[in-house]
KELUMLO-87868 format. One record per residue (C-alpha): z, x, y; residue number from 1. Coordinates in steps of 0.1 Angstrom, whole numbers, plus 2048, in hexadecimal, padded with zeros to 3 digits. Layout:
// KELUMLO-87868
<<Z X Y> NUM>
...
//
This chain:
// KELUMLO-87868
<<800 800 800> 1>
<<7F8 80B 821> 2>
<<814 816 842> 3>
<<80E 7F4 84D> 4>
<<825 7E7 82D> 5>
<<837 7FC 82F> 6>
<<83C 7FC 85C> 7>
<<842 7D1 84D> 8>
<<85A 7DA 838> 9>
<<86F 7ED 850> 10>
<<869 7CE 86A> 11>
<<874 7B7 851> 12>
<<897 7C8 83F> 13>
<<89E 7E3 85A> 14>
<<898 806 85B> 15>
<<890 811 835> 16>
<<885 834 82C> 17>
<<862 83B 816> 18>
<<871 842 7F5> 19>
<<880 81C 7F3> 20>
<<85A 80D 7FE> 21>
<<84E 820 7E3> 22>
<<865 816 7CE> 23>
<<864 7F0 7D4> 24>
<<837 7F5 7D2> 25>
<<846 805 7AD> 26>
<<85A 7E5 7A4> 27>
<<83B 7CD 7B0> 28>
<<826 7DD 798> 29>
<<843 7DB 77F> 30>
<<846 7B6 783> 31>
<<828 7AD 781> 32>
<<825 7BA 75B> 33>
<<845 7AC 754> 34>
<<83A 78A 764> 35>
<<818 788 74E> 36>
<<836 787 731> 37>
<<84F 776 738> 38>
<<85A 75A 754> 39>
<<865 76E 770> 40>
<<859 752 790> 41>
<<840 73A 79C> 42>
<<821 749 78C> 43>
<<80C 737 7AC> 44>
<<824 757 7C1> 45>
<<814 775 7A5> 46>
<<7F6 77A 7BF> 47>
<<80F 787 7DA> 48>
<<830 791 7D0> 49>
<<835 7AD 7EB> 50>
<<835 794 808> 51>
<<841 774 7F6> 52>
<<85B 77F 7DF> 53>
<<865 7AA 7E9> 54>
<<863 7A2 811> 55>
<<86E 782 80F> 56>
<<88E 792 801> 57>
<<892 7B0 812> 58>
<<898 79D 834> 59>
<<8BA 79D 828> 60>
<<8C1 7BE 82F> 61>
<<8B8 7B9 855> 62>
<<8D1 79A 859> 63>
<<8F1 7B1 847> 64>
<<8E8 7D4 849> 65>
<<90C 7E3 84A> 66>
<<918 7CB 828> 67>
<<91F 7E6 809> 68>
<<92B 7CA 7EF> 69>
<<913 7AA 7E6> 70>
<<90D 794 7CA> 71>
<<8ED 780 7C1> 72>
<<8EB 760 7B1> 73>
<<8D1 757 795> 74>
<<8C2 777 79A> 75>
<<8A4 76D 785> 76>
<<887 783 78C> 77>
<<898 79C 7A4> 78>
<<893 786 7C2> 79>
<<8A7 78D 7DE> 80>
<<8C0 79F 7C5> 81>
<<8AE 7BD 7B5> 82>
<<89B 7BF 7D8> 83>
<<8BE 7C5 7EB> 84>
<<8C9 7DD 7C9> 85>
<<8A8 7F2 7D5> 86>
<<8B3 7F2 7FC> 87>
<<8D6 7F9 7F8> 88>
<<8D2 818 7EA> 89>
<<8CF 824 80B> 90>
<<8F4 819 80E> 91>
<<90A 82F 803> 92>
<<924 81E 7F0> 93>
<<90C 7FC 7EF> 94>
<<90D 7E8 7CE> 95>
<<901 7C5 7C3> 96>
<<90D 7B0 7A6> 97>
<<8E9 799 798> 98>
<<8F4 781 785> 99>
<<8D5 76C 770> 100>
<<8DF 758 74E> 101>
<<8BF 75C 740> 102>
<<8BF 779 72A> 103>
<<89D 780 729> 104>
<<89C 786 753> 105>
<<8BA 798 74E> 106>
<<8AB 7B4 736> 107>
<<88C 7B4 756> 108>
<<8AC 7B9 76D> 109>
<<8BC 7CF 758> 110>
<<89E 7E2 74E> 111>
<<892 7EC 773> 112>
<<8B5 7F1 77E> 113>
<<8B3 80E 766> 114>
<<891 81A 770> 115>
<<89B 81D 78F> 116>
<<8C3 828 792> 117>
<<8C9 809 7A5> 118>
<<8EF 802 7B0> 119>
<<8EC 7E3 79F> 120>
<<902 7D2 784> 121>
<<8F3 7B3 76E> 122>
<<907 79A 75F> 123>
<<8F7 784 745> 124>
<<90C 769 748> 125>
<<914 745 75B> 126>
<<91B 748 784> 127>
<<93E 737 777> 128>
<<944 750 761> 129>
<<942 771 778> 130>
<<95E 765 796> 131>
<<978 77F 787> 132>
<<961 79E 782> 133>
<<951 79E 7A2> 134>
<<968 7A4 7BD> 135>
<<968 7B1 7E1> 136>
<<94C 7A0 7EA> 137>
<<939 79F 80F> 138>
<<915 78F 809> 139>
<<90E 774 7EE> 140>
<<8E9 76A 7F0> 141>
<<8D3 754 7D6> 142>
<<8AD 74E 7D8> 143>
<<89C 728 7C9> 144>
<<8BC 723 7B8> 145>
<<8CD 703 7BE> 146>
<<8D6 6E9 7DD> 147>
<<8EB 6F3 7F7> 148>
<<907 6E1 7EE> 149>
<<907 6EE 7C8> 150>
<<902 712 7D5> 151>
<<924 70F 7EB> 152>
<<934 702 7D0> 153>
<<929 720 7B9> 154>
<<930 73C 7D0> 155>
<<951 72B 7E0> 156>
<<96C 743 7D2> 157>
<<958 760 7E2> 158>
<<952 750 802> 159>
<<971 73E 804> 160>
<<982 763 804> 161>
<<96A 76D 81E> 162>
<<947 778 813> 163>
<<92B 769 824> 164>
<<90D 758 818> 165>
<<8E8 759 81D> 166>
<<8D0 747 80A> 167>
<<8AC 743 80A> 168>
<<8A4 71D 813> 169>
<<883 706 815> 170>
<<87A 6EF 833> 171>
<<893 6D4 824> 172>
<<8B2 6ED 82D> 173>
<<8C1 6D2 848> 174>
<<8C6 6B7 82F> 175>
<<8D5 6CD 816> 176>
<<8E8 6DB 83A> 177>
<<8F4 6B7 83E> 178>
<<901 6B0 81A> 179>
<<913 6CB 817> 180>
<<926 6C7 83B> 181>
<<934 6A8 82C> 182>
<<946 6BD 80F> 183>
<<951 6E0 821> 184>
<<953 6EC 844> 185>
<<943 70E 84D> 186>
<<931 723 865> 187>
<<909 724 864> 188>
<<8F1 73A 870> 189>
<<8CD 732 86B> 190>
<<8B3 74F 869> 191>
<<88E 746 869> 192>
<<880 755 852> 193>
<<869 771 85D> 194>
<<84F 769 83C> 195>
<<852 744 839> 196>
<<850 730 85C> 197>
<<85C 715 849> 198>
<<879 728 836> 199>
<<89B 736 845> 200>
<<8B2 74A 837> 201>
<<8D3 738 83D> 202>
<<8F5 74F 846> 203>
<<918 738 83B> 204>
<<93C 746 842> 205>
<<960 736 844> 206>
<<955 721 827> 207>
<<974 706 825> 208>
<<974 6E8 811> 209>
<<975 6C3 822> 210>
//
């Protein structure tokens, strides 16, 4: 890929040097074998995973660029999780928890996070099941995984002891906004998404119940 990825990729997650661009152009490629095996997302997305899936992601790291400890939800394919694994290894100290339930994404997740020495940790198991082994949380994100409301409810014990949120949402976010207002209080932040003009990447903190 030419310096105008990766000038967009800097633009898009903050200053980043050329060894993790190079990287993340390695991990397209890898994905895309993987994905011709196995589910890995939308297979109408396959035709441009850099911009809708690794750039999508990496805004992330723009919005909380100081954060060392973060957790992803239904990691599935990697997306924003094994993306933020890649840019936090220019973090010294920086680790991420992915947790997917599928165990054939999680051998793809655990298989690049050995290709590439990620500071990543997978856990094959239920969002439920995790709340005691990942501690010390700051950022909690999840990408296409569930409705607002269900995703406060999942990450609640981490964001009711003070991590913060931010999930990728669709043009529907105010209703799910709205719903969920009527079960918790919290502070939001809205982020337009810098891919998706119809997309935002909402920021939640001070997440109280009703």
């Amino acid at each position: 890929m030419s310096k105008i990825g990766f000038d967009e990729l800097c633009e898009l997650a903050g200053p980043v040097s050329r060894e993790t661009f190079d990287r993340l152009q390695a991990f397209e490629n890898l994905f895309g074998k993987w994905a011709a095996r196995i589910n890995l997302s939308a297979s109408s997305t396959l035709n441009d995973v850099w911009r809708r899936h690794i750039l999508d992601s990496a805004q992330l790291g723009r919005i909380e660029p100081k954060a060392l400890r973060w957790v992803d939800l239904g990691s599935g394919g990697g997306f924003p999780g094994l993306v933020m694994a890649f840019l936090l290894m220019e973090r010294p100290g920086a680790s991420i928890d992915l947790v997917e339930s599928n165990r054939k994404k999680t051998g793809f997740l655990q298989m690049v996070c050995g290709e590439f020495g990620l500071p990543a940790r997978i856990h094959a198991k239920r969002i439920e099941d995790t709340y005691q082994m990942i501690r010390d949380v700051e950022v909690v994100t999840a990408r296409a995984l569930a409705p607002l409301p269900l995703l406060l409810q999942l990450s609640a014990p981490w964001l009711q002891a003070g991590a913060k949120a931010l999930f990728h949402k669709g043009r529907d976010y105010r209703t799910e906004v709205e719903e969920s207002a009527q079960l918790w209080s919290f502070e939001l932040v809205e982020h337009k998404s810098m891919i998706d003009p119809q997309s935002v990447i909402l920021e939640i903190s001070n997440l109280r119940r009703m």
